[in-house]
N, CA, C and O of each residue as an XYZ file, in Angstrom:
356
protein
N      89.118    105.197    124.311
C      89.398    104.536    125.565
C      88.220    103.612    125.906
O      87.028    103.870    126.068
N      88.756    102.708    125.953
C      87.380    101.241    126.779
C      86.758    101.738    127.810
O      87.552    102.202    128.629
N      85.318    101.859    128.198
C      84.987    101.528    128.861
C      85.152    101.237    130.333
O      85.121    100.047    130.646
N      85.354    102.303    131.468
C      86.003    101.569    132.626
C      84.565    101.765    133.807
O      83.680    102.619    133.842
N      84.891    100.328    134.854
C      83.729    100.964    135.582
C      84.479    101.937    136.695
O      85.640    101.930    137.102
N      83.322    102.792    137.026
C      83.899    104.132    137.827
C      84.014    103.062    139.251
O      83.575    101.915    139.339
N      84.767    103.878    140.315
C      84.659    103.755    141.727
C      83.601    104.075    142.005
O      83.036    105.078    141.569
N      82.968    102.963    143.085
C      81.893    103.271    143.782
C      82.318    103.697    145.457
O      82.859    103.043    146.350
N      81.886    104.857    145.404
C      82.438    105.909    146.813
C      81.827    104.833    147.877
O      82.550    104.423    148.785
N      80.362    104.347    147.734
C      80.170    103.706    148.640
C      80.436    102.468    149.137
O      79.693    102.120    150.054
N      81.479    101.522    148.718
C      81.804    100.386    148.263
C      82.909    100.631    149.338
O      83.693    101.575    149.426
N      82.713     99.133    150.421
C      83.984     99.164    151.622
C      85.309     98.700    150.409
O      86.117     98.813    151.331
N      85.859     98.451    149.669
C      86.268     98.179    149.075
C      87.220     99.653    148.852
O      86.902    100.788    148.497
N      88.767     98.909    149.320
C      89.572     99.793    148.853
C      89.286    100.998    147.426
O      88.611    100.554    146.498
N      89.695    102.145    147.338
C      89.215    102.689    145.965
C      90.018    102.224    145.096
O      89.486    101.704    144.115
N      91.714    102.255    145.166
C      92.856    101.990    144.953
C      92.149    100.403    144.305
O      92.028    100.353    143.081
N      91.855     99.580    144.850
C      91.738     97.768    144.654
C      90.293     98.331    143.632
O      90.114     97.698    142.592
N      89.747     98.976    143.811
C      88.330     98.796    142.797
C      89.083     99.729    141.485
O      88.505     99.476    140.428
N      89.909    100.455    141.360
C      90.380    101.375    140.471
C      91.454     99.729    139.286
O      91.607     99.415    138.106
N      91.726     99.408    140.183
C      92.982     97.915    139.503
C      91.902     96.536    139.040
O      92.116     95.755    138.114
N      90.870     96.527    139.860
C      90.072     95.882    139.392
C      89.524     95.621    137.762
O      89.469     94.716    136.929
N      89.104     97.315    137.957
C      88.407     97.665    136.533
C      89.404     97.394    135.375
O      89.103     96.831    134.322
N      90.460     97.802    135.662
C      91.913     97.533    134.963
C      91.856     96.321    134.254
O      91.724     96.143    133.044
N      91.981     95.449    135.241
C      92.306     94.337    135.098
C      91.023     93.235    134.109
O      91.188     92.358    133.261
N      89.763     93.845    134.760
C      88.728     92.806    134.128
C      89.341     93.313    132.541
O      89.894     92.443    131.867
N      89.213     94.880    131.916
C      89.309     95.407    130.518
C      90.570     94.606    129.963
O      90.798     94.419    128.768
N      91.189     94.255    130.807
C      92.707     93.355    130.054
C      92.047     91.802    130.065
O      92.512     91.029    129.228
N      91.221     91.410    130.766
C      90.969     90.306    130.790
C      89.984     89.947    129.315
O      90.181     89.180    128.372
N      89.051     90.743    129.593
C      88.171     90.821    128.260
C      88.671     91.162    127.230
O      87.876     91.127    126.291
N      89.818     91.535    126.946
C      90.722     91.952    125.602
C      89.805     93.241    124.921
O      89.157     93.222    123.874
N      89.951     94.133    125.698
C      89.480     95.962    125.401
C      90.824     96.287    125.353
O      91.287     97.114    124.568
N      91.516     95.613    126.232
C      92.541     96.083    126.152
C      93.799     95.009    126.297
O      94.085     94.270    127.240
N      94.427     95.195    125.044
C      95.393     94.340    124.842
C      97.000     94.872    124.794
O      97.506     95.977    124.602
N      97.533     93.545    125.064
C      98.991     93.610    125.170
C     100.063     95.042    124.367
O     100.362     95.001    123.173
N     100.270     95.591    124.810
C     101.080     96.806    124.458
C     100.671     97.734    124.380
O     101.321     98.707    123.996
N      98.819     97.799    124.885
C      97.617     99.151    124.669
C      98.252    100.044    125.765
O      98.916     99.443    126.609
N      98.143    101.440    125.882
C      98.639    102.451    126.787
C      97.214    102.216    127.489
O      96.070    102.036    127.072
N      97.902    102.313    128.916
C      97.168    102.545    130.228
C      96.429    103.860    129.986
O      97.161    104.571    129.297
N      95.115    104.561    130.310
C      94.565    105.703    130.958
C      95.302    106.451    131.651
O      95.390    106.014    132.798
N      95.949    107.501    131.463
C      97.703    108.308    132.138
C      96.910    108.582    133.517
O      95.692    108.759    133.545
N      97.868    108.600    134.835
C      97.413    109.257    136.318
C      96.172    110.310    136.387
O      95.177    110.207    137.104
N      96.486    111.368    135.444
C      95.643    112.117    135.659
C      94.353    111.984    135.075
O      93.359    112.533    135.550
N      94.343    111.212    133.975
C      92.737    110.842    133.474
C      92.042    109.571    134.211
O      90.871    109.279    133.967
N      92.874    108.800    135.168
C      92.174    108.100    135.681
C      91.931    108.589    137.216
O      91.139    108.075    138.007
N      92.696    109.576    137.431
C      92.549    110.813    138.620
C      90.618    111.392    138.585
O      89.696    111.329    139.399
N      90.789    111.988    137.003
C      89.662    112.807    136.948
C      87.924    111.573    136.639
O      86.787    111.879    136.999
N      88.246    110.547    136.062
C      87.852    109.332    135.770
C      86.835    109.144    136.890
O      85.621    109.322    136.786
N      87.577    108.718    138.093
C      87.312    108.419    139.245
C      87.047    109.432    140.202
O      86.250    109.182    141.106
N      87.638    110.615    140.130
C      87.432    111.407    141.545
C      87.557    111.505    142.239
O      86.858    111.986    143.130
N      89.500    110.696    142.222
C      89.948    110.404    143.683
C      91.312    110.927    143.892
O      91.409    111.342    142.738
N      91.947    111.106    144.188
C      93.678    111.481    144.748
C      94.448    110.636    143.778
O      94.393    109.428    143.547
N      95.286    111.739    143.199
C      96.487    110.950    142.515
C      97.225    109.771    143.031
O      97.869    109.092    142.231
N      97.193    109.453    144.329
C      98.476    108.822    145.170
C      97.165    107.389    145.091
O      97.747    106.313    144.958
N      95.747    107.252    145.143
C      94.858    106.355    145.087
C      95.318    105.651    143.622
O      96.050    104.677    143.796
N      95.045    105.942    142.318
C      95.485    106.092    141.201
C      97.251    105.129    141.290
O      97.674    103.992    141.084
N      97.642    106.123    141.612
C      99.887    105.519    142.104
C      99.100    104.088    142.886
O      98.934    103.060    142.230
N      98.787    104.159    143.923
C      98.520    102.332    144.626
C      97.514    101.366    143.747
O      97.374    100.162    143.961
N      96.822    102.133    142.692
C      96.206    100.738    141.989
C      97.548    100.613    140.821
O      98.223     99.586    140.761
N      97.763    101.615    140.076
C      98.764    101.118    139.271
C     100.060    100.052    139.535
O     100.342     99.103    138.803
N     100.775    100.456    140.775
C     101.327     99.879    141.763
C     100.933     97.885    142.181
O     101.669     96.898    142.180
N      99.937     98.007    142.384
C      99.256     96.148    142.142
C      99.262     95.863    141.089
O      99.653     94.718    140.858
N      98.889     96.637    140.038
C      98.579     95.925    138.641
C     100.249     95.810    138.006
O     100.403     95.029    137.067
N     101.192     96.403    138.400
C     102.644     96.219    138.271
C     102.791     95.063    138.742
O     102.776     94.066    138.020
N     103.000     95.007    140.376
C     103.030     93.845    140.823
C     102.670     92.665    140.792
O     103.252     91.701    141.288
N     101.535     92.689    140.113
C     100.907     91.136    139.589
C     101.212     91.121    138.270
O     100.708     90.215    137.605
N     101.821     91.799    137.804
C     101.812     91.510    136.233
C     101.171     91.939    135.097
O     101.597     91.381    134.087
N     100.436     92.608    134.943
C      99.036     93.151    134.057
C      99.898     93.901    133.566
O     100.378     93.364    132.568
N     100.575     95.419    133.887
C     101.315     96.447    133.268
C     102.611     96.873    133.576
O     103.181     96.499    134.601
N     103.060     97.545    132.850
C     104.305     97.889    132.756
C     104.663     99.185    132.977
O     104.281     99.543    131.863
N     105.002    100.031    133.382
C     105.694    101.622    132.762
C     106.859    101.460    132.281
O     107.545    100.441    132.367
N     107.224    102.839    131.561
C     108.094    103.022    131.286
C     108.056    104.844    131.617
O     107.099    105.454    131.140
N     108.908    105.484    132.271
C     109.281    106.646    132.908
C     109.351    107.226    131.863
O     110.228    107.004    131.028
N     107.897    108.558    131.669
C     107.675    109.591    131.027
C     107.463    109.279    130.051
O     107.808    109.901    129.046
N     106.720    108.036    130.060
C     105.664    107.277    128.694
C     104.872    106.714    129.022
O     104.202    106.325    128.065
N     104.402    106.309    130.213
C     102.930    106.082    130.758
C     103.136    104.485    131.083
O     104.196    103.944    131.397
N     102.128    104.006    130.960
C     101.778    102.718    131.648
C     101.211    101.527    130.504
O     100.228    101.854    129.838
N     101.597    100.658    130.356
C     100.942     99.594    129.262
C     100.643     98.322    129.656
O     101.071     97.965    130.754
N      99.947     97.499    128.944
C      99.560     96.134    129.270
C     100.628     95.487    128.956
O     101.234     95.592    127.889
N     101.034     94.468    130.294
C     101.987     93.503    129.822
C     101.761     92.758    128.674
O     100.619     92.558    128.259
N     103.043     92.210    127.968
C     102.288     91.140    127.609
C     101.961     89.624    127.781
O     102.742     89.040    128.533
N     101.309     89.131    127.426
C     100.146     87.733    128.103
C     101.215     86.678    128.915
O     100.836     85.768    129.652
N     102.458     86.967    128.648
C     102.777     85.650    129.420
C     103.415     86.299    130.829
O     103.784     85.619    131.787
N     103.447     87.272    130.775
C     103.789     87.859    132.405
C     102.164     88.209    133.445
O     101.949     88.625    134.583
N     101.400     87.808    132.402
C     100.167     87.931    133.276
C     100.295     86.702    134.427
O     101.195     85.865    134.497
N      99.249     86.833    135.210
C      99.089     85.813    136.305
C      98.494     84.968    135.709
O      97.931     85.209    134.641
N      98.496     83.463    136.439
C      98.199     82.653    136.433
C      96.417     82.645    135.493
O      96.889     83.663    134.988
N      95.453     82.536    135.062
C      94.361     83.121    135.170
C      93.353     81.350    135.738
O      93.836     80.406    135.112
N      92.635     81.070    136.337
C      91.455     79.539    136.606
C      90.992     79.230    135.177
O      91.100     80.134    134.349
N      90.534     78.150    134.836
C      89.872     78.499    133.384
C      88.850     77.684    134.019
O      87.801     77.434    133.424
């Protein structure tokens, strides 16, 4: 598993938005690429040190913008590149 940065407890920063963050930079930097399995709920539960349902709302954005996918009772994966967002170059 790549590399993720942890939540910083002290950081006003949603945990949920810093948990999708980290996500997102590792897809950006290609650690993690198109069709790689997501870190499952509970290892990014224990990862971080925060509430499953924190974990459910970052996965939840990174759906919504495009980054990953689930599939029900197979975990979570990186989209692939052309459903990503827009990216600045």
């Amino acid at each position: 598993m790549p590399i993720m940065r942890i939540v910083d407890h002290f950081d006003p920063a949603p945990k949920y938005r810093q948990i999708a963050q980290s996500i997102r930079e590792l897809i950006q930097a290609g650690e993690l690429e198109p069709h790689d399995t997501i870190p499952s709920e509970t290892a990014l539960v224990q990862i971080h040190g925060v509430a499953r349902e924190t974990v459910r709302d970052a996965m939840r954005v990174l759906r919504e913008e495009g980054w990953i996918f689930t599939i029900q009772a197979r975990g979570s994966f990186v989209s692939p590149r052309e459903r990503w967002p827009e990216q600045p170059e």
